[in-house]
NUKOLZA-314275 format. One record per residue (C-alpha): residue number from 1; residue in one letter; x, y, z. Coordinates in pm, whole numbers, plus 50000, padded with zeros to 5 digits. Layout:
BEGIN
+-----+------+-------+-------+-------+
! pos ! code !     u !     v !     w !
+-----+------+-------+-------+-------+
! NUM !    A !     X !     Y !     Z !
...
+-----+------+-------+-------+-------+
END
This chain:
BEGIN
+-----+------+-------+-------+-------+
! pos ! code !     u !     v !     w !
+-----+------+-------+-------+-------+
!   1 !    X ! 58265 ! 27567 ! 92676 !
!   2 !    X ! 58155 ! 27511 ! 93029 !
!   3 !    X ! 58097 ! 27129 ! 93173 !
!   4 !    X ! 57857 ! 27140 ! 93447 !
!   5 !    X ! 57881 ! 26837 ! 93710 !
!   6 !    X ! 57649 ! 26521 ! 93595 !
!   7 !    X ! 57285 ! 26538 ! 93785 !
!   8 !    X ! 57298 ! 26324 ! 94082 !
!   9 !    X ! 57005 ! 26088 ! 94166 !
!  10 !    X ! 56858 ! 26223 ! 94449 !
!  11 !    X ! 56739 ! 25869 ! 94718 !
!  12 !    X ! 56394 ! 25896 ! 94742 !
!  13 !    X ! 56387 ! 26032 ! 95125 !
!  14 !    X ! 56118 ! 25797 ! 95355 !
!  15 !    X ! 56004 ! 25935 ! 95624 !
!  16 !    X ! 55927 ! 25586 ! 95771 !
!  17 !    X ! 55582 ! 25402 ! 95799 !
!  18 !    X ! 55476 ! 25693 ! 96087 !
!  19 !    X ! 55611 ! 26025 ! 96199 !
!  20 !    X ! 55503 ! 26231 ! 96453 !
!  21 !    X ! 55430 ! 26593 ! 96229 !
!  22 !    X ! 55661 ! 26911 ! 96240 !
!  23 !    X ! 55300 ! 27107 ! 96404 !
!  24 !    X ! 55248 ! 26821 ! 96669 !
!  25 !    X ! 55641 ! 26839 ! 96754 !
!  26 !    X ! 55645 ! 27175 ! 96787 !
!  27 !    X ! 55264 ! 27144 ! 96974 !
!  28 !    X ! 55484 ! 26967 ! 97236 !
!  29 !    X ! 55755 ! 27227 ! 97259 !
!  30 !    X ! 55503 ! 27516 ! 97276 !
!  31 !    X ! 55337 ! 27308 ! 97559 !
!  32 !    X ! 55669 ! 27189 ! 97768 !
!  33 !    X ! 55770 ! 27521 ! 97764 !
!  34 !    X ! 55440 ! 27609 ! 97932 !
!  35 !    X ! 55451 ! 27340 ! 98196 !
!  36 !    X ! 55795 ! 27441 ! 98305 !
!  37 !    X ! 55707 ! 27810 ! 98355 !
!  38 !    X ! 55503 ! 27931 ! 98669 !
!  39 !    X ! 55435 ! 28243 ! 98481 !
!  40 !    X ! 55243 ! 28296 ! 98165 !
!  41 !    X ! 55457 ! 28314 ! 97875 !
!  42 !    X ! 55453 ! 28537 ! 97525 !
!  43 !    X ! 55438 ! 28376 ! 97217 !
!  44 !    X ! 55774 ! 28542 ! 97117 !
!  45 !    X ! 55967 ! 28408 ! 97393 !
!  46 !    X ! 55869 ! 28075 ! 97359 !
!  47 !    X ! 55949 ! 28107 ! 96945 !
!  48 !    X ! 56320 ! 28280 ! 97047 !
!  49 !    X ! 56390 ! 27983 ! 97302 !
!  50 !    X ! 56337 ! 27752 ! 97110 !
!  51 !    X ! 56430 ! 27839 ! 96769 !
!  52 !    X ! 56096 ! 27837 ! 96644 !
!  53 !    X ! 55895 ! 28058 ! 96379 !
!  54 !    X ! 55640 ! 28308 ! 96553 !
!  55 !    X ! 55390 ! 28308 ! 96301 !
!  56 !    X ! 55357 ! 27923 ! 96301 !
!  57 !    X ! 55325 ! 27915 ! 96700 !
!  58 !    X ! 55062 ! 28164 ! 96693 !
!  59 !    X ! 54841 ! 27911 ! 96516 !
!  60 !    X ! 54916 ! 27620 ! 96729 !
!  61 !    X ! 54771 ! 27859 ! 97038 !
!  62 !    X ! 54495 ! 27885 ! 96841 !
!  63 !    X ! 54461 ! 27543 ! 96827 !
!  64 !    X ! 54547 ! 27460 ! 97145 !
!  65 !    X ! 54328 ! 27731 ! 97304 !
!  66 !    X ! 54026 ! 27620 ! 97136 !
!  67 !    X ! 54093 ! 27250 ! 97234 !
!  68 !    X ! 54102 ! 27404 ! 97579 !
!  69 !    X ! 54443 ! 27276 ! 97651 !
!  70 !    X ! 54592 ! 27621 ! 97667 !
!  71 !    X ! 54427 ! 27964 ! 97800 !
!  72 !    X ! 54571 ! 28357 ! 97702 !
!  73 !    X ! 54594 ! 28650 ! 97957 !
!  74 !    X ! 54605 ! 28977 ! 97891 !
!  75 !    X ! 54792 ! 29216 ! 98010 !
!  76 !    X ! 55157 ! 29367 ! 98095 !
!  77 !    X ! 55223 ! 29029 ! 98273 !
!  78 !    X ! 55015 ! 28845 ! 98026 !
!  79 !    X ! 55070 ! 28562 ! 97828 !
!  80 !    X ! 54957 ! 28165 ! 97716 !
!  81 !    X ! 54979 ! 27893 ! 98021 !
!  82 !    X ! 54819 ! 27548 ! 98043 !
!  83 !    X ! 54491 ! 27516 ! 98120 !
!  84 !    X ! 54494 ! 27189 ! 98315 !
!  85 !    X ! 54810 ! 27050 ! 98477 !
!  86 !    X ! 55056 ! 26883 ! 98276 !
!  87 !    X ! 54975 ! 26493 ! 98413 !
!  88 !    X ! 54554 ! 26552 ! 98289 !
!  89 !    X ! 54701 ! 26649 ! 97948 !
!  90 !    X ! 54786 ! 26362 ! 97740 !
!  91 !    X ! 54932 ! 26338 ! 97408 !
!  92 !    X ! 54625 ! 26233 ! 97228 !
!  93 !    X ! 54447 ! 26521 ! 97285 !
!  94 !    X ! 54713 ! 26719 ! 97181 !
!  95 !    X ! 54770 ! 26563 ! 96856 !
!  96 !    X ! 54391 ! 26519 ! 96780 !
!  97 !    X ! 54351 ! 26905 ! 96868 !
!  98 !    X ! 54676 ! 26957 ! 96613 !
!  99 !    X ! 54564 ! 26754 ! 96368 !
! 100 !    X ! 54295 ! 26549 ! 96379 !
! 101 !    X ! 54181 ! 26202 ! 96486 !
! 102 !    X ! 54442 ! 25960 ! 96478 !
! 103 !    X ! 54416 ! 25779 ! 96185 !
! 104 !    X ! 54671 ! 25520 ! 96033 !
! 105 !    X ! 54522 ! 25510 ! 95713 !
! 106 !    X ! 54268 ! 25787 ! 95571 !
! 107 !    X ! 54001 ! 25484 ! 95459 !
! 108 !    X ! 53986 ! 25466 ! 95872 !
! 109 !    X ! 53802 ! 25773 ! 95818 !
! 110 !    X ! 53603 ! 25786 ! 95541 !
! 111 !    X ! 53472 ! 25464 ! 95335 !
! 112 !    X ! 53732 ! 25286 ! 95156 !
! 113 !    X ! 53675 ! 25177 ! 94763 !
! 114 !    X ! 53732 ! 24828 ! 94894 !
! 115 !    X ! 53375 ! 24811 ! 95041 !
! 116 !    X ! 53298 ! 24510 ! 95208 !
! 117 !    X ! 53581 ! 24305 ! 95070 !
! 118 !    X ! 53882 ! 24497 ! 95241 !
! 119 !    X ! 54067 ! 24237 ! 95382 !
! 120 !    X ! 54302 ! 24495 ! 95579 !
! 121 !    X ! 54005 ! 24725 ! 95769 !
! 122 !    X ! 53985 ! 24557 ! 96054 !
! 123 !    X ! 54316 ! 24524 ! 96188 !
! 124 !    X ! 54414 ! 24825 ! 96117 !
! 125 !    X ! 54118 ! 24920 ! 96322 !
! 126 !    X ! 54253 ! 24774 ! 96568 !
! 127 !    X ! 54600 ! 24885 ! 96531 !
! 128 !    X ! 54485 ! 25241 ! 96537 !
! 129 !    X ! 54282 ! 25167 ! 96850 !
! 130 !    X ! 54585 ! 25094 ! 97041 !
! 131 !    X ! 54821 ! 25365 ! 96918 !
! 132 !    X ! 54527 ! 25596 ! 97051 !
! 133 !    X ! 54495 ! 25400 ! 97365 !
! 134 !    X ! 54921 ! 25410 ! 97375 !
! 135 !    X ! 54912 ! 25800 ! 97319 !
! 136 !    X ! 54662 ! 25859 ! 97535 !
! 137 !    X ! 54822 ! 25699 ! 97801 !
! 138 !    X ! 55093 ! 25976 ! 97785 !
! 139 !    X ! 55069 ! 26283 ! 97962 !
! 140 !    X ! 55321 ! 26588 ! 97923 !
! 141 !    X ! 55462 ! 26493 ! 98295 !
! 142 !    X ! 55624 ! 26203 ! 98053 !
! 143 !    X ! 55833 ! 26551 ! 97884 !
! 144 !    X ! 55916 ! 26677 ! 98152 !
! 145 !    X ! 56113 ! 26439 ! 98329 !
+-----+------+-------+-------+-------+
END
């Protein structure tokens, strides 16, 4: 008769009360990468410098070209580089073209089943208002230093 080892209980894993996502974090990567190159750079060297997959950077340029952070060339010496300089590109618009408004809770973005007696609404109106404000106060010069 075999005994197998007793089931552990897996922790429930938190991922804490915010996170920055693995597409913005890797948003930021793709984009350092360009600011710190004065040539246009291929998707594939970007993904084999840093470890990350191809296929998953090639829709973040998509994203991040039609946000107009980003811009393609073709050609033998072709490649993605930033569209504006680093300092006029802050992190707001880069996680808002990544993923959305910045929202801390989704009833910021479509009515809540509270109606008029959510007692929570309008702070966390406000919080979210100064996250924004925070991240938008960021610019990718802040990676690169």
């Amino acid at each position: 008769m075999i005994k197998t080892a007793p089931k552990l209980r897996k922790k429930p894993q938190h991922s804490g009360s915010m996170h920055i996502t693995k597409k913005v974090d890797y948003g930021l990567v793709f984009l350092v990468e360009l600011a710190q190159s004065k040539i246009p750079l291929s998707i594939q060297s970007i993904a084999k410098a840093q470890g990350a997959p191809y296929s998953f950077l090639q829709k973040l340029a998509q994203d991040l070209q039609q946000a107009n952070l980003i811009k393609s060339t073709k050609g033998a010496h072709g490649g993605y580089s930033l569209k504006k300089t680093p300092s006029k590109i802050n992190l707001k618009e880069i996680i808002e073209a990544l993923e959305g408004p910045i929202t801390l809770t989704p009833c910021l973005r479509t009515p809540c089943n509270c109606g008029k007696n959510c007692r929570i609404k309008s702070v966390l109106t406000e919080l979210n208002l100064e996250i924004a404000t925070s991240f938008a106060k960021k610019n990718l010069n802040h990676f690169l230093t």
